[in-house]
N, C-alpha and C positions, 0 to 999 in steps of 0.2 A: 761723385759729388759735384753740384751745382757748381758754374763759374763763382757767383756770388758770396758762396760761403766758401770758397777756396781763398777766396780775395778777402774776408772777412782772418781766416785761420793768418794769411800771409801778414795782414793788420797789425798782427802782435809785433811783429819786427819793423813797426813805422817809425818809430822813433831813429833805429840803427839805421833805415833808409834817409833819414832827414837829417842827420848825420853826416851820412858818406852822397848825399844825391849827387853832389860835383865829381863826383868819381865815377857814375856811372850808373847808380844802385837804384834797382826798380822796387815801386812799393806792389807788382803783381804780378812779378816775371819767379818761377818757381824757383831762379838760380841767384838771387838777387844782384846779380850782375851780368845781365845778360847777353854784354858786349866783351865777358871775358872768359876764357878757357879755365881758371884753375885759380884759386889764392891762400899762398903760403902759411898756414895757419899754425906753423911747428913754431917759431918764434915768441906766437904771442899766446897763446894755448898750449901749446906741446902738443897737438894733435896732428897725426901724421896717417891717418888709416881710419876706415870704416868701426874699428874695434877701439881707438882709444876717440873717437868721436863719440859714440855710443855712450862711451865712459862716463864722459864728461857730463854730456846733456845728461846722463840718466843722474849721476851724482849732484851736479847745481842747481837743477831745475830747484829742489827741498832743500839743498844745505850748502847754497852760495853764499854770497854776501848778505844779503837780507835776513841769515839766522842772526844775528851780533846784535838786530835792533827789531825784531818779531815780536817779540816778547813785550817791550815793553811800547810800541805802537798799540799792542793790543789793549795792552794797561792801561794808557793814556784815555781809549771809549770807554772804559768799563768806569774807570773812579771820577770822585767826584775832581774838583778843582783843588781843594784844602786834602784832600787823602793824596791825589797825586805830588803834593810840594813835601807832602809829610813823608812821602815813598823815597823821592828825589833825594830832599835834604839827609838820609840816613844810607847816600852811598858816597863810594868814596871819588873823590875830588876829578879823575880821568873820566869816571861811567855819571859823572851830574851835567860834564861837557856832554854827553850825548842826550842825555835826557832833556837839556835845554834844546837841543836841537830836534828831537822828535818832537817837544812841544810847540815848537814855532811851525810846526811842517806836517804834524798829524791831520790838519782841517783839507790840507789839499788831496792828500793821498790815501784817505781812511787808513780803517784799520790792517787794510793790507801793508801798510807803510812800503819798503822798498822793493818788496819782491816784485814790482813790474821790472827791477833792475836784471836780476838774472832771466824772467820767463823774457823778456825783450832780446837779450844776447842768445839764450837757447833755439828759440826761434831763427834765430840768426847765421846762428851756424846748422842747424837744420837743412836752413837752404843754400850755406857754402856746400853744405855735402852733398846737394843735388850738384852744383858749381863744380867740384869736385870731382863725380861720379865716387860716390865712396856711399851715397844711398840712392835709390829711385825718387822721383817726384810722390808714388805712392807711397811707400815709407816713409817721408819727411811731412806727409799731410798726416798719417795717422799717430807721430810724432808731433805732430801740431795741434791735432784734437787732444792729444795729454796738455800740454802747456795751455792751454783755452779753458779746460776744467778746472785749472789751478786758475784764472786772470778771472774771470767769471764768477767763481767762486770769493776771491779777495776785495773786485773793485765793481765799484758801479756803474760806470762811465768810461768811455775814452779820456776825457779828461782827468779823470782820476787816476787812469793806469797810464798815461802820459806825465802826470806826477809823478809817480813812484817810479816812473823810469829816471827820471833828472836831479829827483832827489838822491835816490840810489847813486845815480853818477858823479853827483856832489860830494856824498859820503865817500867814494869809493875814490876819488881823485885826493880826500885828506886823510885816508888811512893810513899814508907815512908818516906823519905828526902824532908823536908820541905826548910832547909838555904839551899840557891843560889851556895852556894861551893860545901855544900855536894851533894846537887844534881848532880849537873855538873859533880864532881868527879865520884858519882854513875854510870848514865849516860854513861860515858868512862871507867871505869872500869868494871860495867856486860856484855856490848857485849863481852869482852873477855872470860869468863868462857870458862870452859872446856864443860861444861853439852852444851852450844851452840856450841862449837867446833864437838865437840862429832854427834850432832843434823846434822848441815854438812855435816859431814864425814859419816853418813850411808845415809844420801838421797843422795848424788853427787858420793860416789865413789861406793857405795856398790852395786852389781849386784842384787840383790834380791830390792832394792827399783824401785817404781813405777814410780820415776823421771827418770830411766834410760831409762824407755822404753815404757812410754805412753805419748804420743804427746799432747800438752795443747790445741790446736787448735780441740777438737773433734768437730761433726756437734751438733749443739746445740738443733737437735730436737730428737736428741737419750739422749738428759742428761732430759727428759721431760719425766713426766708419770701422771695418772689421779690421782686425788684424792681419796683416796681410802674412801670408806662409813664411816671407821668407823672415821675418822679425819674431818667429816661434823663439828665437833662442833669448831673446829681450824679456828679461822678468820686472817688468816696470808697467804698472799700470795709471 
């Protein structure tokens, strides 16, 4: 595979680069940290091995975080303005809290709403497990063209699927807020952080980001590569 669409497949995890860059984290190096030997991912994952790495990305990629609010992002394009208040107002008081928040946040991130949040983390540990040694760079690219067909499939733009990554991390930073306020409050209060701002400010202004100057529309038969022998035993396509 071309440099360019390696560097495109790597793309997906810019956000989590722009994130971590003061740590070290490349937006085109296959191990995203290419000045370090290994990172401890048992803590924050539970992932400790080639097999429960597998686990993981083959389970979240579909039914991470982003299941809890799929649905009704979806809802949100399809109806009008007065069917979705009339949908809203007939649930109950915890699930109107999110509904109000997928409609403040639907215009940035289509319909895909947050799934750039998990295909962005997949990606991510993807290429800890090249970091790792626990997959080859060949394996975690054709691991990368699954996650590409889901991002492509959902979003239009870099900017779209740079939404649904921050939004997704908004939601995912208030998920411990259970009362209706506090959530809410949450909710409207984490998009603002810095650490999101920040996230922003190196994918859109910064010249070295990969949103500045790889085009989201590549041909889709260059982001495609064959299974490689040793991932025969990976029933995920």
């Amino acid at each position: 595979m071309d440099q360019q669409y390696q560097h495109w497949l790597y793309a997906l995890s810019a956000p989590m680069v722009a994130l971590n860059i003061e740590y070290g984290a490349s937006y085109t190096a296959p191990d995203f940290y290419p000045n370090d030997s290994s990172l401890d991912l048992k803590e924050s994952w539970d992932i400790e091995s080639r097999e429960s790495l597998f686990d993981t990305v083959t389970r979240m990629i579909d039914h991470g975080h982003a299941d809890e609010l799929s649905y009704p992002y979806y809802l949100w394009h399809q109806l009008t303005p007065n069917r979705w208040r009339d949908y809203s107002a007939h649930q109950e008081e915890s699930r109107q809290v999110l509904l109000e928040f997928v409609a403040d946040t639907a215009l940035m991130c289509g319909s895909g709403g947050i799934r750039a949040w998990d295909l962005c983390r997949m990606s991510f540990l993807c290429r800890i497990g090249v970091l790792n040694q626990w997959m080859t760079e060949q394996e975690s690219l054709w691991f990368h063209c699954r996650i590409a067909q889901r991002a492509r499939h959902y979003y239009a733009s870099w900017q779209e699927y740079a939404s649904g990554f921050l939004i997704g991390r908004t939601f995912w930073l208030s998920i411990s807020e259970e009362q209706p306020e506090l959530k809410r409050y949450a909710l409207n209060s984490k998009g603002t952080l810095d650490s999101n701002m920040t996230i922003s400010r190196h994918l859109f202004t910064e010249p070295n980001s990969p949103y500045q100057h790889l085009i989201w529309e590549m041909d889709p038969a260059e982001l495609e590569m064959e299974k490689p022998q040793s991932l025969q035993e990976v029933d995920w396509s």
